[in-house]
ROZAMAR-432239 format. One record per residue (C-alpha): residue in one letter; y, x, z. Coordinates in steps of 0.25 Angstrom, whole numbers, padded with zeros to 4 digits, always signed. Each point is the difference from the previous one (the first is absolute). Example, Ala and Ser with C-alpha at 12.3 -4.5 7.8 and 13.67 -1.06 7.14 Angstrom:
BEGIN
A-0018+0049+0031;S+0014+0006-0002;
END
This chain:
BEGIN
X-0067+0333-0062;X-0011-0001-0009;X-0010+0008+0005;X-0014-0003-0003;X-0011-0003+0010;X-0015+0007-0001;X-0007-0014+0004;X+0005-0014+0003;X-0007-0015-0002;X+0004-0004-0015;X-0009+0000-0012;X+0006+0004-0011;X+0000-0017-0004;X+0008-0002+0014;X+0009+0011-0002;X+0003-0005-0014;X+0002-0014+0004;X+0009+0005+0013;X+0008+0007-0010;X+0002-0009-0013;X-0007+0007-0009;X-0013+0003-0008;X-0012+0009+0004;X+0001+0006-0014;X+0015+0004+0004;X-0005+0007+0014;X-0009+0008-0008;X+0010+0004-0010;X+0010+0004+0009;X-0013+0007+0008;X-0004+0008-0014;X+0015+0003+0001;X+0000+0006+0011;X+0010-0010+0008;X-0009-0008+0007;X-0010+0008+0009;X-0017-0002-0001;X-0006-0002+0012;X-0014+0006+0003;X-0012-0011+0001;X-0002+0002+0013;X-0008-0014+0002;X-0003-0001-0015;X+0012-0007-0003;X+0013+0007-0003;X+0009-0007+0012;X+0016+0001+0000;X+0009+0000+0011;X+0014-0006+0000;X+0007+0012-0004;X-0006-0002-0014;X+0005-0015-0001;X+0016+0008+0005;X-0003+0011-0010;X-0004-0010-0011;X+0012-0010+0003;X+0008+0014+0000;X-0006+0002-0015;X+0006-0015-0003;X+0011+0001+0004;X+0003+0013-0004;X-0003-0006-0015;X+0009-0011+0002;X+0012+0011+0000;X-0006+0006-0013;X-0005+0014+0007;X-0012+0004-0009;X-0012+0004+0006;X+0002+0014-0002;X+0012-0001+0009;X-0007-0011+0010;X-0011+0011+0003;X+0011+0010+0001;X+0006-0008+0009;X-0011-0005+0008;X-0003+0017+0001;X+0014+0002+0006;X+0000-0012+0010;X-0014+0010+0007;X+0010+0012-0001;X+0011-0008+0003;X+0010+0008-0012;X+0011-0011+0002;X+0010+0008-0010;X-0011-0001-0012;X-0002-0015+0004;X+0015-0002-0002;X+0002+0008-0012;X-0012-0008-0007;X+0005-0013+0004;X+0014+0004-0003;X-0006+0003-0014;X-0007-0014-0001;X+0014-0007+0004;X+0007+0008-0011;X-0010-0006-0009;X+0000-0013+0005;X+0015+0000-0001;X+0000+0005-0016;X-0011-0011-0003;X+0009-0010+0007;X+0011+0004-0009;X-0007+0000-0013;X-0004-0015+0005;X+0012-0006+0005;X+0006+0006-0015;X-0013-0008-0007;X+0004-0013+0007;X+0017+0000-0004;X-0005+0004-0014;X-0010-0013+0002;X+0010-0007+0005;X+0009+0002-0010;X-0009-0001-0013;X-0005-0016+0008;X+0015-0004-0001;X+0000+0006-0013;X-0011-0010-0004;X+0006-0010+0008;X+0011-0002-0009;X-0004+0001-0013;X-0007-0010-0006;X-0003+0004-0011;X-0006+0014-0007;X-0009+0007+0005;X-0001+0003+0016;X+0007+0011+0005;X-0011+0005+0009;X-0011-0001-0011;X+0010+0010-0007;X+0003+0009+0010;X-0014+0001+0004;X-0004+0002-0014;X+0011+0011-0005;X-0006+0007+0014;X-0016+0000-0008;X+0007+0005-0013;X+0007+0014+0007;
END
């Protein structure tokens, strides 16, 4: 769970700290509506642990390519608890991930190809100077 927490002990420069990243990060996931504010009760804005889970969530959540659209989405569904949307958005996400994996592991034979290519000639010009340029030209 990533539920957030109305009070806690961190200052946004702790909770930053704790969670790897930068204050001007916490306040752009904040003016995103990802990342809670929390009122000043004492003058200064104080986090609780929930906001370091909830930014770790965030991350992470990048990491596996999830736009922050679909993060907040999915951070909105884990407090309903809409497992079946959760599923189909990160089924969605692996489709993708799964065509971009494919379109890269095309990139590196053609890669590999074109440096044996080079590798065996000696002389003229390089193969992957020509490939790449007849790509400019189209």
């Amino acid at each position: 769970m990533v539920r957030s927490q109305a009070h806690g002990s961190l200052t946004i420069g702790k909770l930053a700290a704790k969670a790897n990243v930068g204050v001007e990060t916490i306040r752009f996931y904040q003016r995103r509506g990802l990342l809670p504010v929390p009122s000043r009760k004492t003058g200064t804005r104080r986090y609780g642990g929930d906001a370091v889970r909830r930014l770790r969530f965030i991350r992470q959540a990048q990491s596996a390519g999830f736009t922050l659209a679909e993060i907040k989405e999915l951070l909105a569904l884990d407090a309903g608890e809409d497992r079946a949307r959760a599923r189909e958005l990160a089924q969605t996400r692996l489709k993708a991930l799964n065509q971009k994996i494919a379109e890269l592991e095309s990139a590196r034979e053609s890669l590999k190809r074109l440096a044996r290519s080079c590798a065996e000639g000696k002389t003229g010009p390089c193969p992957i100077l020509q490939a790449f340029d007849a790509g400019r030209s189209a």
